[in-house]
C-alpha positions as CSV (number, residue, x, y, z in Angstrom):
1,X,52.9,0.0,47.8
2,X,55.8,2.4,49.1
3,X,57.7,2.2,45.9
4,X,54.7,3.2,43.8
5,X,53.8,6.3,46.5
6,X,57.0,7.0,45.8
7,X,57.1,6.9,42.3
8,X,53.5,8.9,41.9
9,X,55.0,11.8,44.2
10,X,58.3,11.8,41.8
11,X,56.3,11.8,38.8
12,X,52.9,13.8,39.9
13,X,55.2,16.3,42.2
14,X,52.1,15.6,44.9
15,X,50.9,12.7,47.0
16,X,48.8,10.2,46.3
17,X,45.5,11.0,47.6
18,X,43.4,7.8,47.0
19,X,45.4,5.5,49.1
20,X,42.3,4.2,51.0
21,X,40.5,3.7,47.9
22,X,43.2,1.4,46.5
23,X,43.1,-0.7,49.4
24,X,39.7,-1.2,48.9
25,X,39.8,-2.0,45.4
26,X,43.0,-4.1,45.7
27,X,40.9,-6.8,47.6
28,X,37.7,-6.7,45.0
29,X,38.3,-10.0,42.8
30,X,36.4,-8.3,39.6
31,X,38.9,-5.4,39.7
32,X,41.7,-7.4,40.3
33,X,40.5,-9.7,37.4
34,X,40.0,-6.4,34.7
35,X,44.0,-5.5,36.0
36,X,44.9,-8.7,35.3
37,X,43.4,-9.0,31.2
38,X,44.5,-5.8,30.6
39,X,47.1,-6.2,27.6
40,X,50.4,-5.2,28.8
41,X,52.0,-1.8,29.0
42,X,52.9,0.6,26.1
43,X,55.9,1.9,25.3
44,X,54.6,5.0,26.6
45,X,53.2,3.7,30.0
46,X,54.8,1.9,33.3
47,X,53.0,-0.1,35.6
48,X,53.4,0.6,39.5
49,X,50.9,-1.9,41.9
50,X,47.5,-1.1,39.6
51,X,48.6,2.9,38.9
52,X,49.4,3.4,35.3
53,X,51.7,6.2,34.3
54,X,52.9,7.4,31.1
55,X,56.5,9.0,30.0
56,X,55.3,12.4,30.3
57,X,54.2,11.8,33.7
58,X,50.7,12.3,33.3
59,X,47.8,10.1,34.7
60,X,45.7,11.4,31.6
61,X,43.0,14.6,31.3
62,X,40.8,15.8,34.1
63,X,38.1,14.3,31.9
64,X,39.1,11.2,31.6
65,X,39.9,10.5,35.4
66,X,35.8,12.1,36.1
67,X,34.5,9.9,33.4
68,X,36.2,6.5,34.7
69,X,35.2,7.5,37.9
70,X,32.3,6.5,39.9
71,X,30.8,8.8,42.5
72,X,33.4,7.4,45.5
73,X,36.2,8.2,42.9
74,X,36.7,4.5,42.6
75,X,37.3,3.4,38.9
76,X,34.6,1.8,36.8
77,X,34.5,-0.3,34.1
78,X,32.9,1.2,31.0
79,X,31.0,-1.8,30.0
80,X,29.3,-0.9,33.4
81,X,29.3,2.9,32.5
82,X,27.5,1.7,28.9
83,X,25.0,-0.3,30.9
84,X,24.1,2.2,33.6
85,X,23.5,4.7,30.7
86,X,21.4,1.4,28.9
87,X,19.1,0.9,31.7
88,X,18.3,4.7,32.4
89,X,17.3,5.1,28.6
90,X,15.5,2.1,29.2
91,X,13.9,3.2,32.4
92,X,13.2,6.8,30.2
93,X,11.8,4.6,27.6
94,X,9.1,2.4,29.5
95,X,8.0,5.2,31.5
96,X,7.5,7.5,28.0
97,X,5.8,4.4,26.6
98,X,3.5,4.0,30.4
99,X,3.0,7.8,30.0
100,X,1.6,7.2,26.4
101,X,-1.0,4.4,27.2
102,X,-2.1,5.7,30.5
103,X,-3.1,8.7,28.0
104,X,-4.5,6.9,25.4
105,X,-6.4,4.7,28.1
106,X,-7.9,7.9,29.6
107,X,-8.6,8.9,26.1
108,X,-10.3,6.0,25.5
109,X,-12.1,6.3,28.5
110,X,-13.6,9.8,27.6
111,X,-14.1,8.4,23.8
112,X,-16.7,5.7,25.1
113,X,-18.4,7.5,28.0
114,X,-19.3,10.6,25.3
115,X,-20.1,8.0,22.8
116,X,-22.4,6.1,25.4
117,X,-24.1,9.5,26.5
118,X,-24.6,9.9,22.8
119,X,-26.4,6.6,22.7
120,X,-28.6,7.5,25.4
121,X,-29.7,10.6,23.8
122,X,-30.3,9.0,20.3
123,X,-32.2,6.3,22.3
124,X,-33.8,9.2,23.5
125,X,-34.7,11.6,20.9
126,X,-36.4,8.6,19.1
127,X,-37.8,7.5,22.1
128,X,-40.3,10.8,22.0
129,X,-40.1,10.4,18.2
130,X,-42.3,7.5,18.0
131,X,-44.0,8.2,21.2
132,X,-45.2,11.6,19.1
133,X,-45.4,9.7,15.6
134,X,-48.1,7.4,17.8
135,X,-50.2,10.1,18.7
136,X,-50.2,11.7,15.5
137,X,-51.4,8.5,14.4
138,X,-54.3,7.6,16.7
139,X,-55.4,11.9,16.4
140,X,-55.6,10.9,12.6
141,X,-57.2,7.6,13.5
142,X,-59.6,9.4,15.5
143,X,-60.4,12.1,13.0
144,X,-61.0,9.7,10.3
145,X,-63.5,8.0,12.6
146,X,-65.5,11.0,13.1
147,X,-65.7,11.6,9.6
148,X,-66.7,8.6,8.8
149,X,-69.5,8.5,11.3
150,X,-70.9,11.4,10.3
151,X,-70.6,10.8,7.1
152,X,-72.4,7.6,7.9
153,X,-75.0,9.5,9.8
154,X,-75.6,11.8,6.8
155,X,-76.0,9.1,4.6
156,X,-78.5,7.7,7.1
157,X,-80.2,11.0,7.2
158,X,-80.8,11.6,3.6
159,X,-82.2,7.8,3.1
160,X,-84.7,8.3,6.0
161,X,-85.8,11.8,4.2
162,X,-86.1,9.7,1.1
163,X,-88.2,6.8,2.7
164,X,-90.2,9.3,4.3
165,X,-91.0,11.0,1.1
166,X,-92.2,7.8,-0.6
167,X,-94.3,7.1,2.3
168,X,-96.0,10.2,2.4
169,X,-96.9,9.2,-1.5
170,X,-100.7,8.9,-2.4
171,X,-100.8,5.6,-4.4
172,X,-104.4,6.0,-5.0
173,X,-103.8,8.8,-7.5
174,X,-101.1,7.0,-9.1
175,X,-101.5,4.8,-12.3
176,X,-101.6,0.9,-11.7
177,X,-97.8,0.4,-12.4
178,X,-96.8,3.1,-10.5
179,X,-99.3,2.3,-7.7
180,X,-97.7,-1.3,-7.5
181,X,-94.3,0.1,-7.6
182,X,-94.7,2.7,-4.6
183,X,-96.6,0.3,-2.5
184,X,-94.2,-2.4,-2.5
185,X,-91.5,0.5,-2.1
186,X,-93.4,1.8,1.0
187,X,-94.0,-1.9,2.4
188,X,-90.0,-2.4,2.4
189,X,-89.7,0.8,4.1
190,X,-91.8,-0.2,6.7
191,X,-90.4,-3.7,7.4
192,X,-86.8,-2.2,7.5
193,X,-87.6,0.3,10.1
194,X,-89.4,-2.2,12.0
195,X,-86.1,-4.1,12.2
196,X,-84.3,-1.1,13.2
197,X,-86.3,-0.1,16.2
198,X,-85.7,-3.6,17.0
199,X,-82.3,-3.3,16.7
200,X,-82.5,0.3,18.4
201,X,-81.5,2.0,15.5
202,X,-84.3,3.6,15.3
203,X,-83.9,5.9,18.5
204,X,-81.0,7.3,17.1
205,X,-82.1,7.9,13.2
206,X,-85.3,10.0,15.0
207,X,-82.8,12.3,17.1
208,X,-80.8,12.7,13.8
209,X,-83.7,13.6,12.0
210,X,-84.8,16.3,14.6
C-alpha cells in the first residue's frame, strides 16, 4: 500500500486521493475477482496493489475515469454499466408501451360509450317512428271506416227511395204481367222491412231518410 502511494505521487506528481475508497473495494470479493481475470499487464502498463499505470504516467482521460466511475467514484464494471443502461430503456420502454394502452383503453372507452349513446338514439328515433307509422295507420283505418259506412248508408238510402217508389205504384192500372210483377215486388219489400224493424234497422234507415 505505501509503495504504490508512493509510486502514484512519483508518477501523478499528486497524492492519491481515493485511499479510503481502495480499502473499501480491496475487501469486496467481486472486485477482487474482476482484478484477478484481468489478462496481465501490457508493455505499456505496471501494476501497483489494484492501480494500473502506464509508461507515460497517465491513469487514462478525464473521460474515461468519469465513465468507469460510479457515483462514490468507486470503479464499475461495464457489463454492469451496459445493464443499468438495459433496464432503464427497458423501464422507458414498458412505461411508453403502459402509456400507449392506458390511451387506447380510454379511447376505447369513449369509442363504446358514443357508440352506445348512438344505440339509444336509433332505438329511439324508431321508437317514435313506428309509434307515428301506427297512428297514421289506425287515422287511415278510421277514415276508411267512415267512408265505407257512409257509403254503406248511401247505398241504403237510395234502395229505400227505390222500394218506396215501387210501393207507391198503382198496380191496378198496370197490365196483368206488370201487375204480377209489381205486386210480388212490393210484397218482398214489405217482408224485408218487416225484418228490419225487427232487427232495428229500421230506426236508423227512417232517420237516414229524413
Amino acid at each position: 500500500k505505501l509503495q504504490a502511494s508512493k509510486m502514484f505521487k512519483s508518477e501523478m506528481r499528486t497524492s492519491f486521493k481515493f485511499e479510503h475508497c481502495w480499502e473499501i473495494m480491496r475487501s469486496n470479493a467481486k472486485w477482487c475477482t474482476q482484478q484477478l481475470t484481468k489478462p496481465g499487464p501490457s508493455k505499456k502498463e505496471k501494476p501497483a496493489d489494484g492501480i494500473v499505470l502506464d509508461t507515460k504516467g497517465k491513469q487514462g482521460s478525464a473521460e474515461e475515469k468519469q465513465e468507469n466511475q460510479g457515483d462514490n467514484g468507486v470503479e464499475r464494471p461495464e457489463e454492469g454499466r451496459k445493464k443499468c443502461k438495459e433496464n432503464a430503456k427497458k423501464a422507458l420502454d414498458q412505461k411508453r408501451v403502459i402509456g400507449f394502452l392506458s390511451s387506447f383503453q380510454s379511447t376505447l372507452e369513449k369509442q363504446n360509450a358514443f357508440n352506445q349513446e348512438e344505440l339509444e338514439l336509433k332505438k329511439e328515433k324508431e321508437r317514435k317512428e313506428f309509434e307515428l307509422m301506427q297512428e297514421d295507420l289506425a287515422l287511415k283505418r278510421k277514415a276508411h271506416e267512415s267512408r265505407e259506412e257512409t257509403r254503406k248508408k248511401k247505398a241504403m238510402l237510395e234502395e229505400r227511395r227505390d222500394d218506396e217508389r215501387i210501393l207507391a205504384i198503382n198496380v191496378e192500372t198496370q197490365t196483368p204481367a206488370l201487375r204480377e210483377y209489381y205486386e210480388l215486388l212490393q210484397k218482398r219489400i214489405l217482408k224485408k222491412w218487416k225484418e228490419d224493424a225487427t232487427s232495428g234497422n229500421d230506426s236508423e234507415n227512417s232517420s237516414g231518410t229524413g
